[in-house]
N, C-alpha and C positions, 0 to 999 in steps of 0.2 A: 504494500500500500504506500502509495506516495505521500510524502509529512514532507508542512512547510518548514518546521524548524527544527534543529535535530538540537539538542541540550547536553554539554558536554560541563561535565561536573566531578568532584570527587567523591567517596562517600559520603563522607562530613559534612560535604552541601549540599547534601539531600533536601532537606528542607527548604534551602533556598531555591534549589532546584523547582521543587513541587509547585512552590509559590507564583514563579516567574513562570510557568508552564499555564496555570490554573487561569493567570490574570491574561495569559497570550491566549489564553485557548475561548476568555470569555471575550476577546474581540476579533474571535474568527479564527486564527493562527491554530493549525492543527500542529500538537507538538508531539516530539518523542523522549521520557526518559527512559534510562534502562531499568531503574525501579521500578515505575509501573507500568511498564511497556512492555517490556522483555518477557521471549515465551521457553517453554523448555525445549523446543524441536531442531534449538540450535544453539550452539557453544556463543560465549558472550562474544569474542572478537568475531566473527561473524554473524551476528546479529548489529553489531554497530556498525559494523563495514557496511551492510548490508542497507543500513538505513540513513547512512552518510550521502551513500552514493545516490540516493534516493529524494532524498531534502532539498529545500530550496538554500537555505543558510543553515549556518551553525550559530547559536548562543553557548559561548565561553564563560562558565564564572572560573575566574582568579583569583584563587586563594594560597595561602600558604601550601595548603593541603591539596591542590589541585598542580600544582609545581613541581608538586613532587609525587606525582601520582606518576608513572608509569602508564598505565591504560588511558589517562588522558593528554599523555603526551601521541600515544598513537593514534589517536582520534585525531586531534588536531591537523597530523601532518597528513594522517589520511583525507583528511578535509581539503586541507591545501592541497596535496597531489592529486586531488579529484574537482581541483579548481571551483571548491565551494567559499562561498564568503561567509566571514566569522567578524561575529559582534563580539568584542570584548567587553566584559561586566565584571569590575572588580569588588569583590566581598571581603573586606574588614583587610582591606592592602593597597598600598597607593601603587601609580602608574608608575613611578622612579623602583618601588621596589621591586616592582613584577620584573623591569627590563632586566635590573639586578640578578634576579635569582633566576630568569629565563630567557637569557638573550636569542636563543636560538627559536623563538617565539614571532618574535618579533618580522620576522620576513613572511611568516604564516598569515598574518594582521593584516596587511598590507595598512591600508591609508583609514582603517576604521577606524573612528574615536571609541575610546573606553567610556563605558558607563558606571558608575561609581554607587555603589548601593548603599545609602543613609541608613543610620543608627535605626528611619523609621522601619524599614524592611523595604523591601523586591516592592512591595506597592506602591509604595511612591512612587518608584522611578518606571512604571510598568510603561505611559506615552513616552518615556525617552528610548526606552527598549523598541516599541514598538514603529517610533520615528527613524532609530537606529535602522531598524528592517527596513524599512520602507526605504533610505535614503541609501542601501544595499541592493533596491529594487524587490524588494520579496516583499511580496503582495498576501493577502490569507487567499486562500483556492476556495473554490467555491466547494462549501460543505453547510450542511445544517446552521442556519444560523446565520449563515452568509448572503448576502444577495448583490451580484456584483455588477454594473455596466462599462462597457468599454465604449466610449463617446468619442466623435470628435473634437478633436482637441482637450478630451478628459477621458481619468476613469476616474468614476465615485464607486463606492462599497459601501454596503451597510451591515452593520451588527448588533446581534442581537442580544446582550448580556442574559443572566437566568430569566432574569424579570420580562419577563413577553410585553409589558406595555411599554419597554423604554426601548430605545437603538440609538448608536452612533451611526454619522452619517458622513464619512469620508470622503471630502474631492481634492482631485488633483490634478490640476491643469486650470482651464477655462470655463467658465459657465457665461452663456452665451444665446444670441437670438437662432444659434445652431441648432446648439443642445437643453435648451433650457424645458422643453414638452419632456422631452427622454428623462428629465430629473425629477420633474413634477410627477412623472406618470411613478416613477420609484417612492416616492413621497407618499403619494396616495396608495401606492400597493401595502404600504407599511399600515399606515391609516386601516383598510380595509383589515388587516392583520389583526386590529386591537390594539398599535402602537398607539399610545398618546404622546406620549413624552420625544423629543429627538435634541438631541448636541448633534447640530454639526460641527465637524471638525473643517478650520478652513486653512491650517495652517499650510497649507500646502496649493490652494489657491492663487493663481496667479492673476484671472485677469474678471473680473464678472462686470455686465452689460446693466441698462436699465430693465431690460426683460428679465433677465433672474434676477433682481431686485422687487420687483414686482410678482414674481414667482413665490418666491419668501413671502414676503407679506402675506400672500394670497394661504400659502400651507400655515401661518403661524395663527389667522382669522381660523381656519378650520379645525386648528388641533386648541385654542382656546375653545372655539362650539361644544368640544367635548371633554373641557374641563383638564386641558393640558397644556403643553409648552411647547415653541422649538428655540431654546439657546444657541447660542453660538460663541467659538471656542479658537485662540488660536487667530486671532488676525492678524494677518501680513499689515505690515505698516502702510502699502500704498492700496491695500484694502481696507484696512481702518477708516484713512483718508475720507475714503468713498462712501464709507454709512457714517461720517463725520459731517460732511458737507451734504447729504440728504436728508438729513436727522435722522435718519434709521437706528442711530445708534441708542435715541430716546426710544424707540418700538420695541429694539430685540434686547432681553440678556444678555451680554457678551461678555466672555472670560478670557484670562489670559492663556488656559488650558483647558483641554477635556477635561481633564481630571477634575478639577473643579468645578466645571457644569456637572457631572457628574455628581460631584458631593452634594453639592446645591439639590439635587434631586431626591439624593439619598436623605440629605439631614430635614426634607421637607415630610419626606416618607414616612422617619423616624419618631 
């Protein structure tokens, strides 16, 4: 079975492991660890090989405990000599020390930024993980939960967290007098789903029209009819600009991150 992310870890961050897997998998991102993954009808080093080659990326945590692991250094370079890209994610180690204790790492990496996991845990930084991917080009595949369009001039994806009435709603590229019906009609297929609630995410947004400005409006009139929301998450600054100088910016919620439209939803729930 093809998995977008394969999760290369040592025992000891298992847990971190499970976290960063749970929070990618509830925005679509199909993932693999060998903890709860792995089956008995094949020895382990062929079970990861197997599903290396198979992944769109790899997510690396880097720990003390992962430097020195042996089975994740053969991941790694299996990764690399299978010309897969790897997110670096450092857990409770900084970037000067990893080079330190792993130099020979470092050519496997290529030009990825490292992501640095806070005291608060893997959740906080889950849209940096996931911004990570994306700016590696790995996309979630269309699975359960997922519902994807490839537009011109954009692809948006939408996701579906546990909670069936909420979804994020991912674009990247243009929304436009092109594509702006192709996005509204994804809008309303959510709608009809029993979504109430949507974050867009826009931080990936480059260039939007007066037509998907008016688009918006139009889905955020209808998801208030039903006693719900659509926030927005992540504005580019020469998007900002644009719901600055239309007052749009009094209409919509806007945050500086999903994560926090998110929370906003959650602590309204709660």
């Amino acid at each position: 079975m093809l998995t977008d992310v394969f999760i290369s870890y040592a025992e000891e961050d298992g847990e971190v492991a499970a976290r960063i897997a749970a929070r990618l998998e509830a925005m679509g991102y199909s993932c693999w660890c060998f903890e709860g993954d792995s089956h008995g009808g094949l020895p382990h080093p062929e079970q990861t090989a197997e599903q290396i080659e198979s992944c769109q990326a790899m997510v690396l945590v880097i720990s003390r405990a992962s430097v020195a692991s042996r089975q994740v250094g053969t991941e790694v370079f299996h990764a690399h000599e299978s010309a897969k890209e790897i997110l670096p994610v450092l857990h409770e180690l900084t970037y000067e020390e990893f080079q330190q204790l792993k130099p020979p790492w470092r050519s496997c990496l290529r030009a990825a930024s490292a992501i640095s996991i806070p005291v608060e845990g893997p959740s906080a930084v889950a849209w940096d993980i996931v911004n990570g991917l994306q700016a590696l080009d790995c996309w979630p595949s269309a699975a359960e939960g997922t519902t994807s369009l490839g537009l011109p001039g954009a692809m948006v994806y939408a996701v579906r967290p546990p909670d069936r009435t909420l979804a994020v709603v991912h674009v990247r590229g243009e929304i436009d007098v092109a594509n702006t019906h192709q996005v509204r009609e994804l809008f309303l297929l959510l709608l009809r789903d029993s979504v109430t609630r949507v974050v867009l995410d826009l931080s990936d947004l480059e260039y939007v029209d007066s037509a998907a400005l008016g688009m918006l409006v139009g889905i955020l009139k209808r998801l208030h009819e039903q006693g719900g929301d659509l926030r927005l998450a992540g504005l580019p600054r020469r998007v900002s600009r644009v719901f600055e100088f239309t007052g749009l910016n009094r209409v919509f919620r806007i945050y500086d991150t999903t994560e926090e439209a998110l929370r906003s939803f959650e602590a309204e729930a709660g």
